[in-house]
VEXDREN-2710 file (C-alpha; in Angstrom, 1 decimal):
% VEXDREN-2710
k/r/px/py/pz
1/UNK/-1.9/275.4/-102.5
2/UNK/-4.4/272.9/-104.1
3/UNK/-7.1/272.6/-101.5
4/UNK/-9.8/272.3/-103.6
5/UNK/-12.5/269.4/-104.7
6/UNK/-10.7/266.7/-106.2
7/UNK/-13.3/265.2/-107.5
8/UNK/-12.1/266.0/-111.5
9/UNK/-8.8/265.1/-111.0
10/UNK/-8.7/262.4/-114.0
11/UNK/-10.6/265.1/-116.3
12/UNK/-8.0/265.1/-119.1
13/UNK/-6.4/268.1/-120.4
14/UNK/-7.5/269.4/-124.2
15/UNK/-4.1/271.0/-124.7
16/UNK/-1.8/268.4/-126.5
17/UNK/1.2/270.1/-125.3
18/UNK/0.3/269.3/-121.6
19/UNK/-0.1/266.7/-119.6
20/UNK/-3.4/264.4/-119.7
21/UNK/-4.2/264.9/-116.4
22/UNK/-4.8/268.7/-114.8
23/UNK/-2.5/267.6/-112.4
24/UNK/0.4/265.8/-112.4
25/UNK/1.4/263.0/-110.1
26/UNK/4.2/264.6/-108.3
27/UNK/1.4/267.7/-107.4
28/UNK/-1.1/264.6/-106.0
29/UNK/1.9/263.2/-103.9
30/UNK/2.9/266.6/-102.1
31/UNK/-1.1/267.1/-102.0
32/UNK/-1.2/263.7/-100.2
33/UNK/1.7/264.5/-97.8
34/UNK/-0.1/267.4/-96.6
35/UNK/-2.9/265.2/-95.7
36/UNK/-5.5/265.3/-98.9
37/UNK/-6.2/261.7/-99.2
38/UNK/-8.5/262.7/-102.4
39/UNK/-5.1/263.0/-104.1
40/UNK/-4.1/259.4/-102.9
41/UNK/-7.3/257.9/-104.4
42/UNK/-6.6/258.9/-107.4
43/UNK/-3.0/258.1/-107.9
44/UNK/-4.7/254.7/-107.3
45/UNK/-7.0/255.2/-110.0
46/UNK/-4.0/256.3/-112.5
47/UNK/-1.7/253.3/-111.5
48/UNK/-3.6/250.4/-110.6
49/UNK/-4.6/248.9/-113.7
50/UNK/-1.0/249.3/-115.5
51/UNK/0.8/248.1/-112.9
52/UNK/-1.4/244.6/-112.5
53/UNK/-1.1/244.4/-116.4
54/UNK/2.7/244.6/-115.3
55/UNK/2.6/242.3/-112.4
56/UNK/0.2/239.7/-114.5
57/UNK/2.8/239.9/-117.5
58/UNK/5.5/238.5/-114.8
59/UNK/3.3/236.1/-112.8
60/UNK/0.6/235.3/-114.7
61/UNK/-1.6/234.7/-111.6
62/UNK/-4.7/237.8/-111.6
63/UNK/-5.4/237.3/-108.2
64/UNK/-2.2/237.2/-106.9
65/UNK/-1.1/240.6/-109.1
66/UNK/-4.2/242.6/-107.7
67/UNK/-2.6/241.5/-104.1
68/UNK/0.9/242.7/-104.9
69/UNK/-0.5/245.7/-106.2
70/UNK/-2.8/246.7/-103.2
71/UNK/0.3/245.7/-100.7
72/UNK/2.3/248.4/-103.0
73/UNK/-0.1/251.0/-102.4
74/UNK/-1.0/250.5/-98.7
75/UNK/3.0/250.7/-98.4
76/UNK/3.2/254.0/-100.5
77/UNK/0.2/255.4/-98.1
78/UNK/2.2/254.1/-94.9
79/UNK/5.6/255.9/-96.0
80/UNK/3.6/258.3/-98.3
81/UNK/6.4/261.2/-95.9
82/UNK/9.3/259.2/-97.9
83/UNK/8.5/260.3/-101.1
84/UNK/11.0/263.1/-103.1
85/UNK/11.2/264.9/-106.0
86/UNK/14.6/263.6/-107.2
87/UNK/12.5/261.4/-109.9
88/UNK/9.3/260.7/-111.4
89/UNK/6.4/259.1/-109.5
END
């Protein structure tokens, strides 16, 4: 098991044949279904930016992209118990 501080999680790996991250997204989703919520904060911190980028590139309304992406992440830490390995995060 992980529990440890998360509080290096986006330190990024030196090895070029490894991920950027020292842990990868589907190890913070099975550390936030056992109830670290560290892990959650910083899937946030991965995703958020890229996906209002995304939205913004479809809407072209800031405001309204940062919503849509804060309604998707209070949604995945509501059915965070949903979540399974049969593809990537």
């Amino acid at each position: 098991m992980m529990k440890q501080n998360f509080s290096n999680l986006s330190i990024m790996s030196s090895d070029k044949n490894k991920s950027q991250f020292i842990y990868s997204d589907e190890e913070l989703i099975k550390e936030f279904q056992e109830g670290n919520e560290d892990a959650f904060v910083e899937l946030v911190n991965r995703y958020k930016d890229r996906l209002t980028n995304f939205v913004f590139r479809m809407i072209g309304d800031i405001e309204q992209s940062e919503d849509i992406v804060q309604d998707t992440m209070i949604k995945l830490y509501q059915k965070k118990h949903y979540y399974r390995e049969i593809a990537k995060f």
